[in-house]
C-alpha positions, 0 to 999 in steps of 0.5 A: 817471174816475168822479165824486164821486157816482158810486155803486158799488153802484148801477151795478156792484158787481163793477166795478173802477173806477180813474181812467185814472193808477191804470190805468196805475200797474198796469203799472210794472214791464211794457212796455205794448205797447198802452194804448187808452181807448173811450169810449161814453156812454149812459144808466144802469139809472137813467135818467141820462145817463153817459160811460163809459171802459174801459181795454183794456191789453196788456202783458208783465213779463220774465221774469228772465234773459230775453233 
């Protein structure tokens, strides 16, 4: 989850951040076949230490009528 301070445009202004409830409010209404969290930690473009988490999701909406 990013922090309070954490700076959009200072890291990646064309990343979706969301907190790892928001990710999976997403998928309400699909099965989610496959929920994983990677962490890494590292340091930013600025030299300060950072922990990220990405989200990988598979899921699948049925189709109506499906079977």
């Amino acid at each position: 989850m990013a922090s309070s301070s954490y700076s959009r445009k200072a890291y990646w202004p064309n990343t979706f951040v969301l907190t790892e409830k928001q990710v999976k409010e997403c998928f309400t209404g699909y099965e989610v076949i496959s929920f994983t969290e990677h962490k890494t930690s590292g340091v930013a473009l600025d030299g300060t230490r950072h922990n990220w988490h990405i989200y990988a999701v598979v899921a699948q909406k049925a189709l109506d009528g499906a079977i």
